[in-house]
One Martini backbone bead per residue (centre of mass of N, CA, C, O) as a GRO file, in nm:
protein
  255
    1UNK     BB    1   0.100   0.037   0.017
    2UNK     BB    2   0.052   0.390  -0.052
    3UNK     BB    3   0.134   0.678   0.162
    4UNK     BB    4  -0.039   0.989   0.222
    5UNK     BB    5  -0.087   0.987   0.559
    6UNK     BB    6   0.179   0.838   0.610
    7UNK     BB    7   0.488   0.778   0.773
    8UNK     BB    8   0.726   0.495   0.695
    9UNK     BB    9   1.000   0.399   0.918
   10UNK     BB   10   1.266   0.185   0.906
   11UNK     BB   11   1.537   0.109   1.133
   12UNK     BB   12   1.702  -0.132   1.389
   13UNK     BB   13   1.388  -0.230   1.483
   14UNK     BB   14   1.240   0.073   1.417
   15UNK     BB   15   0.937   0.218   1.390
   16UNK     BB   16   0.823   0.542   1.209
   17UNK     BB   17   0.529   0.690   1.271
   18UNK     BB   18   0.377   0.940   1.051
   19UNK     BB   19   0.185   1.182   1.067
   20UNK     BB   20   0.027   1.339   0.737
   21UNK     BB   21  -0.129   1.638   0.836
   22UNK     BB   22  -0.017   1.941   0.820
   23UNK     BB   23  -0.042   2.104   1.143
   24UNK     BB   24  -0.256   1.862   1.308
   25UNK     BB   25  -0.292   1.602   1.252
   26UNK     BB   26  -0.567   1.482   1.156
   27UNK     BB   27  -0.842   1.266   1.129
   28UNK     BB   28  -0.896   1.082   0.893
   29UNK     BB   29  -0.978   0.799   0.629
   30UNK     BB   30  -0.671   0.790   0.538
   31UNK     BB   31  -0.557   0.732   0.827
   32UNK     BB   32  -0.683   0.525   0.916
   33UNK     BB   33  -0.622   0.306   0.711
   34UNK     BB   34  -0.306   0.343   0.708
   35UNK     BB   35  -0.281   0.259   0.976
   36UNK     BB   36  -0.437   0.003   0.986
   37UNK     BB   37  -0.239  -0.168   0.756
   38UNK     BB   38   0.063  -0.070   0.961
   39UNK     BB   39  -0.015  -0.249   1.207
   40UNK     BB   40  -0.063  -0.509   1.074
   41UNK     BB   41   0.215  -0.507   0.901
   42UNK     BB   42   0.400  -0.505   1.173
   43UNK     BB   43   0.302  -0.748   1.351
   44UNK     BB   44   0.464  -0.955   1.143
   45UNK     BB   45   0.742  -0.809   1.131
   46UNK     BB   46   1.090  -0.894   1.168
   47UNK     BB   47   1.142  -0.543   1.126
   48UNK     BB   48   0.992  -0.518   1.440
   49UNK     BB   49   1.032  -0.409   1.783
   50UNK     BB   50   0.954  -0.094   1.731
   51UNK     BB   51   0.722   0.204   1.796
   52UNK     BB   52   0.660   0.497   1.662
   53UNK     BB   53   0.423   0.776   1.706
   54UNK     BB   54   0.384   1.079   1.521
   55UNK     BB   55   0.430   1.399   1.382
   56UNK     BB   56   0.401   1.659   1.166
   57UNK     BB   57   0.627   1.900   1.254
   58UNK     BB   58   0.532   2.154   1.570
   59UNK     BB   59   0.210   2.145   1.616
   60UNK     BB   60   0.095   1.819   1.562
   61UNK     BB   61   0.050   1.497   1.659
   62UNK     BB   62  -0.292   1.538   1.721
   63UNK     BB   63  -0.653   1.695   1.690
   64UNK     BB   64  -0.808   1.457   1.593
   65UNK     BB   65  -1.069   1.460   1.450
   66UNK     BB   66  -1.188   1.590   1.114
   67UNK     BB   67  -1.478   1.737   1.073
   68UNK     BB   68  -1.424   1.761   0.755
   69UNK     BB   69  -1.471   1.399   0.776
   70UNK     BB   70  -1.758   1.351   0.917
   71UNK     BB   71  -1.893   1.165   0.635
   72UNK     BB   72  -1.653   0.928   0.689
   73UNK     BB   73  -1.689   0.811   0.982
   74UNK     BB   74  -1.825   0.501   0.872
   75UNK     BB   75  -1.572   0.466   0.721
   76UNK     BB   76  -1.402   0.218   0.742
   77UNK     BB   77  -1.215   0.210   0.986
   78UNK     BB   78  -1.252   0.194   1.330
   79UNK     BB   79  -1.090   0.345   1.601
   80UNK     BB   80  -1.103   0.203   1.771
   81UNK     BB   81  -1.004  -0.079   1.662
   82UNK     BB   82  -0.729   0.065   1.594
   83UNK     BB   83  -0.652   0.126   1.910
   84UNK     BB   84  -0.703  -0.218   1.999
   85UNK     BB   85  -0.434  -0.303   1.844
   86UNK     BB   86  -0.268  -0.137   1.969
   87UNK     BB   87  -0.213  -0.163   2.211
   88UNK     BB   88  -0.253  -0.518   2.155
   89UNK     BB   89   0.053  -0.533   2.071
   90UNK     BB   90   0.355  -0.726   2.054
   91UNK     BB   91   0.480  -0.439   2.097
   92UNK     BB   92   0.660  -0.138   2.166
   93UNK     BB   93   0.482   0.162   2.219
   94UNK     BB   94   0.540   0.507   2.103
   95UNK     BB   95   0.471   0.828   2.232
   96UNK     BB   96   0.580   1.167   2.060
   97UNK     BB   97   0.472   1.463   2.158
   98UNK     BB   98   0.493   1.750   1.952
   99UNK     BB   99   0.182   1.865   2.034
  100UNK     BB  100  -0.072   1.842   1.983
  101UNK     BB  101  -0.311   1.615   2.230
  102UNK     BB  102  -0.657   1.607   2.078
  103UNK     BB  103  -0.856   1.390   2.157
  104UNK     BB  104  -0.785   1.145   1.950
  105UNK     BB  105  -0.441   1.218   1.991
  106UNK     BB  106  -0.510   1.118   2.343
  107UNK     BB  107  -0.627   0.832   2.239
  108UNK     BB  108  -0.358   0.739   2.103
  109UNK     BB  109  -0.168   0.825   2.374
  110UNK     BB  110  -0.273   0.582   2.519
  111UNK     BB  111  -0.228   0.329   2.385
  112UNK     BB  112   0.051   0.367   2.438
  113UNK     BB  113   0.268   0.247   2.617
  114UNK     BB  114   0.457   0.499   2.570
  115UNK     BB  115   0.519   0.886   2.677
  116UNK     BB  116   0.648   1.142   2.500
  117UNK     BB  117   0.703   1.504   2.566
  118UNK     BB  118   0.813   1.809   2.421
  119UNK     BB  119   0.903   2.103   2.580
  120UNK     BB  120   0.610   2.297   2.517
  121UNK     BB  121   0.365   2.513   2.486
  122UNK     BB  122   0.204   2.401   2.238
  123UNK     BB  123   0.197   2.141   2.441
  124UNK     BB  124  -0.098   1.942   2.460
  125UNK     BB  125  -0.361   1.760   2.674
  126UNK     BB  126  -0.689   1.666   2.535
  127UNK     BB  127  -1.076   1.611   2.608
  128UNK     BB  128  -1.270   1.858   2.481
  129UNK     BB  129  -1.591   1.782   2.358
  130UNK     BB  130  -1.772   1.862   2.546
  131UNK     BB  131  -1.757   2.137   2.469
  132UNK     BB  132  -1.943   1.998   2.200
  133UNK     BB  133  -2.149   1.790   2.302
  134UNK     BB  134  -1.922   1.563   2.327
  135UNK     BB  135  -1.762   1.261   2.363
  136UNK     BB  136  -1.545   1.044   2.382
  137UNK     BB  137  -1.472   0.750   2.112
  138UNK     BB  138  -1.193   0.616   2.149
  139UNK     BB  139  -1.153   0.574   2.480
  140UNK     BB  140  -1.120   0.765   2.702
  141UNK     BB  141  -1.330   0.701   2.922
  142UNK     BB  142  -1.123   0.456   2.995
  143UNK     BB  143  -0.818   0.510   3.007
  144UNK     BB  144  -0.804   0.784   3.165
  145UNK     BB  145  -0.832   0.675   3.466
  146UNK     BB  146  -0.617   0.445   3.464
  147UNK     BB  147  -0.408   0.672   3.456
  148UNK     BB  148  -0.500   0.909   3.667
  149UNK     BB  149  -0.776   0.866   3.735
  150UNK     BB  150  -1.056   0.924   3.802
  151UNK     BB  151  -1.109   1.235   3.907
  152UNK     BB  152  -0.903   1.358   3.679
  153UNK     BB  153  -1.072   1.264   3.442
  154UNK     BB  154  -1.319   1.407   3.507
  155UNK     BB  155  -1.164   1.705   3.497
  156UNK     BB  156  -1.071   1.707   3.259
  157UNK     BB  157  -1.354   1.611   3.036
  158UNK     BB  158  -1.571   1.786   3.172
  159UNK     BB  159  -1.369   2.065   3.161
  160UNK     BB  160  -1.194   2.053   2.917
  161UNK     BB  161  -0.876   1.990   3.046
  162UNK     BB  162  -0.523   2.125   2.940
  163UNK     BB  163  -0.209   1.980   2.945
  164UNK     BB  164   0.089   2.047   3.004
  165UNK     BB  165   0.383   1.853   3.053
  166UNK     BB  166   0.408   1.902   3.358
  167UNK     BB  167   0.089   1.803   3.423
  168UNK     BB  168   0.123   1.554   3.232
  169UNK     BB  169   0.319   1.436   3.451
  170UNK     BB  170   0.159   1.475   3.740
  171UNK     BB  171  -0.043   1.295   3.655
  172UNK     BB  172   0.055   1.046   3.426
  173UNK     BB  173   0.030   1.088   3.133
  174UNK     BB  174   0.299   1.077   3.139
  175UNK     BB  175   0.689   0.962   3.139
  176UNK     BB  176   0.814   1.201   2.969
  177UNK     BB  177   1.009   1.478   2.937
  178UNK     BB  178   1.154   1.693   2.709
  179UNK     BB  179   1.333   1.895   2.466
  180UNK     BB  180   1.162   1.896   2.158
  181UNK     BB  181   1.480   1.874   2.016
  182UNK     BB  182   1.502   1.545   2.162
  183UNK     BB  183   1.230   1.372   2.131
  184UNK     BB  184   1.338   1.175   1.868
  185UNK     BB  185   1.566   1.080   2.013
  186UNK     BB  186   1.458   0.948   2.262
  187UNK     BB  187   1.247   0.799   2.137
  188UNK     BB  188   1.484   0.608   1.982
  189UNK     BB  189   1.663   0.510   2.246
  190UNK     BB  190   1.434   0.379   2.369
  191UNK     BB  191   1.356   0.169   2.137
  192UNK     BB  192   1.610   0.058   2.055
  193UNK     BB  193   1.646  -0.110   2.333
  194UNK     BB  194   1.382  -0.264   2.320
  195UNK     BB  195   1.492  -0.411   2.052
  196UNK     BB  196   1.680  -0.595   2.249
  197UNK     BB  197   1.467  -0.707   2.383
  198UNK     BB  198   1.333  -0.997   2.380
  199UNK     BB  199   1.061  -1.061   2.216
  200UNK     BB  200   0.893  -1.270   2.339
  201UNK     BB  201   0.902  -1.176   2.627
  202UNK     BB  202   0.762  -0.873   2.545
  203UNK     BB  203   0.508  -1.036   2.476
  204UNK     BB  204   0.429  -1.141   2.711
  205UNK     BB  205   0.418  -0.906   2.914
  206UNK     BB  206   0.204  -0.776   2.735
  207UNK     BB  207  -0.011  -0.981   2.736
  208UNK     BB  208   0.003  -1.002   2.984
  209UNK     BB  209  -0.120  -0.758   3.135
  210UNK     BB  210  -0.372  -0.699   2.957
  211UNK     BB  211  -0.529  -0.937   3.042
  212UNK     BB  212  -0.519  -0.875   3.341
  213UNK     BB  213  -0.673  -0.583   3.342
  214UNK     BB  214  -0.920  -0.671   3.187
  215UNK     BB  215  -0.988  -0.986   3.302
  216UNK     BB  216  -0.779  -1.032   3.560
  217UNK     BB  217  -0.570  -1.180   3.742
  218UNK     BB  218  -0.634  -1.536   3.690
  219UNK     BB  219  -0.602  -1.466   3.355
  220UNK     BB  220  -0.309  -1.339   3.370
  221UNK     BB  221  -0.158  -1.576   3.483
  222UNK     BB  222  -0.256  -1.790   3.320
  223UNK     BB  223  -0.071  -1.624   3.070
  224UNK     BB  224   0.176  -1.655   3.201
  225UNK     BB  225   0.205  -1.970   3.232
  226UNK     BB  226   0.226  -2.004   2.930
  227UNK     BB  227   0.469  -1.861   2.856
  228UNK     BB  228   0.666  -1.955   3.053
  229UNK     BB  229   0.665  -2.266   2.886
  230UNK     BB  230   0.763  -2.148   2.664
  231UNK     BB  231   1.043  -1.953   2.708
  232UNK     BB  232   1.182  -2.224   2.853
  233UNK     BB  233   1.210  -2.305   2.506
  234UNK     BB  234   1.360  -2.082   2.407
  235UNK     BB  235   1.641  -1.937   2.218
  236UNK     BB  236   1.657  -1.697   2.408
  237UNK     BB  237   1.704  -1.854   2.698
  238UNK     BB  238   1.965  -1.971   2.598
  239UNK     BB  239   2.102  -1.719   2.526
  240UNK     BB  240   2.093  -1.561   2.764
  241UNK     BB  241   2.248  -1.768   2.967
  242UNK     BB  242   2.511  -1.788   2.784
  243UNK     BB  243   2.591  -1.488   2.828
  244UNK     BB  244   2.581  -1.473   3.130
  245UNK     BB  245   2.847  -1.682   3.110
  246UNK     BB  246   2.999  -1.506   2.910
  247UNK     BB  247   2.966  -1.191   2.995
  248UNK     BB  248   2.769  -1.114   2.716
  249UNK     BB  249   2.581  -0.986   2.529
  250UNK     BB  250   2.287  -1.047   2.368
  251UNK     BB  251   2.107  -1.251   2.104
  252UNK     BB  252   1.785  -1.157   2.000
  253UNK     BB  253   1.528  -1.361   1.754
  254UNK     BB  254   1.243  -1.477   1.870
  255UNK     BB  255   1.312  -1.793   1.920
   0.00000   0.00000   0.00000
């Protein structure tokens, strides 16, 4: 598929999405398709073991749906669907928020494992819909108290309170401000490290955490359990193993 509202780049197992639609890169239908063939197809790449998603430009990391594409808004693939499979990949995903990061495009950095911001005054993060008579769609009122807190949650969406990055590292909804000029490095030295943590290992992880959020602690341990029993036969645990008794860093190729 050849994307025109998003750019994908691969490079020493990080790939890095790229909303195309500056200076908000807002969602449309075209943004929904390309992102969603790209997740999908990335999931299955043995030449990508982390995913790093920002914006194109200086202004927008992603300003939510795009209001003037509501005519398509039931057409292609749902949000929530795309925002779901984000979530739920065998990989860990990074948002870098260079810009607004409001609406959809704070329901999109809900989504990724980890989320590193900016520092600029530029960047903030809301889900301000109420402001609109309408609610967030694609998942925020479900997974922003899971991250601040109900209070905090209810608080932010209510009142359609907007967090500079400050704000947004005090309340847990960021995990690191960075200096603007910084951020794609900072991004990619977190993702490149992460690529080379054993594969198998970080998706058995990624895997029991959230099947235990979802479905509570006895279905988590299930699934850790299935993992523990195929990772102890796994070529990778075996690399650990002598990596540590030969005193040198190991090199895991997720078999």
């Amino acid at each position: 598929m050849n994307y025109t509202n998003i750019i994908v780049n691969t490079q020493d197992y990080v790939t890095t999405i790229t909303l195309n639609r500056p200076p908000t890169n807002s969602i449309n239908l075209g943004i929904r398709e390309e992102l969603d063939h790209a997740i999908t197809a990335l999931e299955q790449s043995p030449d990508t073991r982390a995913i790093i998603i920002t914006g194109a430009g200086e202004k927008g990391f992603c300003a939510g749906m795009d209001v003037s594409d509501i005519a398509n808004i039931n057409k292609g693939p749902n949000g929530n669907d795309i925002f779901n499979h984000i979530e739920r990949l065998p990989k860990p995903v990074i948002a870098a928020i260079n810009g607004y990061a409001l609406g959809g495009g704070c329901e999109l950095a809900l989504v990724c494992h980890f989320r590193l911001i900016g520092d600029s005054a530029r960047t903030i993060m809301g889900l301000p819909e109420v402001n609109l008579g309408i609610t967030p769609g694609w998942g925020g009122i479900q997974r922003l108290p899971r991250v601040v807190g109900k209070s905090k949650a209810l608080e932010m969406i209510l009142f359609s309170k907007r967090l500079q990055p400050q704000e947004a590292l005090a309340a847990g909804l960021v995990d690191r401000v960075v200096p603007a000029a910084d951020l794609m490095k900072e991004a990619t030295a977190l993702a490149v490290t992460l690529s080379k943590r054993p594969p198998l290992a970080v998706r058995a992880v990624l895997e029991g955490m959230h099947v235990g959020m979802e479905k509570g602690l006895q279905e988590g341990l299930r699934v850790d359990r299935e993992w523990s029993s195929k990772l102890g036969q796994s070529k990778d645990a075996m690399e650990g193993m002598t990596a540590f008794f030969e005193k040198r860093e190991p090199l895991f190729k997720g078999e």
